[in-house]
C-alpha positions in Angstrom: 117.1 121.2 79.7 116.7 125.2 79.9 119.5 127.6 81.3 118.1 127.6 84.8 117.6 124.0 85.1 121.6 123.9 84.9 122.1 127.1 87.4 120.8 125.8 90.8 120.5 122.0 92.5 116.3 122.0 92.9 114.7 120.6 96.1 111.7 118.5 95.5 109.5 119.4 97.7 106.5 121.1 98.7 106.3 124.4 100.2 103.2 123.6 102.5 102.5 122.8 105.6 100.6 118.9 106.1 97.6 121.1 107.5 97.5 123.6 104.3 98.1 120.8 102.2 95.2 118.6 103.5 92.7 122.1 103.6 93.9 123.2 100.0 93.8 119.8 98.3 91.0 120.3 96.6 92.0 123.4 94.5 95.8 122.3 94.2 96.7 119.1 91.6 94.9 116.4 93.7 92.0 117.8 93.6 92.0 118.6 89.7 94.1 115.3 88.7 90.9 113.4 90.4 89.0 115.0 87.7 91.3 113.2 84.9 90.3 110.6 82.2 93.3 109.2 81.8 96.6 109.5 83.1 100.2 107.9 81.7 103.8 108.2 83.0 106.1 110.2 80.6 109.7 110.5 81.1 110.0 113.0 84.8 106.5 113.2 85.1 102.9 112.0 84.3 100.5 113.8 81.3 96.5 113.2 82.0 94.0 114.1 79.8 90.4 115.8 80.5 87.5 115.9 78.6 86.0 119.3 77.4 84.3 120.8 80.2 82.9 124.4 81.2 85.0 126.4 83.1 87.8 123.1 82.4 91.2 125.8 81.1 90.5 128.4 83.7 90.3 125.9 86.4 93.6 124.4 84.9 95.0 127.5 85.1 94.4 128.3 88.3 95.6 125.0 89.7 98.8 125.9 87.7 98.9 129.6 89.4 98.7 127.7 93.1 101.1 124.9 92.2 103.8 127.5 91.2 103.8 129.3 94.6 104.1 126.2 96.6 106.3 123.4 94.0 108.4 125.7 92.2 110.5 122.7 90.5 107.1 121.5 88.3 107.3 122.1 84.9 103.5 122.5 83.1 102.6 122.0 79.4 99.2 121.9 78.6 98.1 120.8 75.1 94.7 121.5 74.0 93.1 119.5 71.5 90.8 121.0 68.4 87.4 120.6 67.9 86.3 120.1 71.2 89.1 117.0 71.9 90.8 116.6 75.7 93.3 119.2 77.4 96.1 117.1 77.8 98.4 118.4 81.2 102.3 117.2 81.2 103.5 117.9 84.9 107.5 117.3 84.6 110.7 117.9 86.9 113.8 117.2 87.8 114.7 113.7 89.2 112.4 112.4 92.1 109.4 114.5 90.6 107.4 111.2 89.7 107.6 109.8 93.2 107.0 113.3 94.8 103.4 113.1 92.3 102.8 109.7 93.0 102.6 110.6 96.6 101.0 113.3 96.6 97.8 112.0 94.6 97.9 108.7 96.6 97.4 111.1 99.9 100.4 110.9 101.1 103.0 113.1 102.7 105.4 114.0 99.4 108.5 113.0 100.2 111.6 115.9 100.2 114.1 115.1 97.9 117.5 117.1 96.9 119.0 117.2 93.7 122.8 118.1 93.6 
């Protein structure tokens, strides 16, 4: 746990409105994590992996730039394989970020969740 993870209580939750969640779903983590190989639960989050693809980091990246503004409690770590092997993705948070993920990729509302 870093310094500011012990500073504030986070809120789980998403910034965005049902309606500019539904129209920006495609460029936000549903719309990329649909793209996945394979996905795993890891302790406070899920990793997936992607296969090698043109254009694959940048759009990674920019998924990561939109998810910032909007879920400020995600962690990201990306992990990127030599020789042409997967990106790897580990989306973590604080407590309640696996069920707020879960619903969010299942098309669900993400639940709001407070962290004291």
């Amino acid at each position: 746990m870093n310094e500011s993870d012990r500073q504030a209580p986070h809120t789980i939750a998403c910034t965005l409105t049902p309606i500019e969640l539904e129209t920006r779903r495609t460029e936000l983590l549903p719309g990329l994590l649909s793209q996945a190989d394979t996905h795993e639960m890891i302790p406070g989050g899920f990793r997936w992996s992607f296969s090698e693809a043109q254009g694959l980091l940048n759009r990674v990246a920019s998924v990561i730039e939109a998810e910032r503004g909007c879920c400020r409690f995600l962690r990201f770590r990306l992990t990127i394989e030599p020789h042409g092997g997967p990106l790897w993705m580990e989306v973590t948070g604080p407590e309640g970020t696996q069920n707020f993920l879960s619903s969010l990729l299942l098309n669900a509302p993400p639940p709001s969740v407070s962290k004291d």
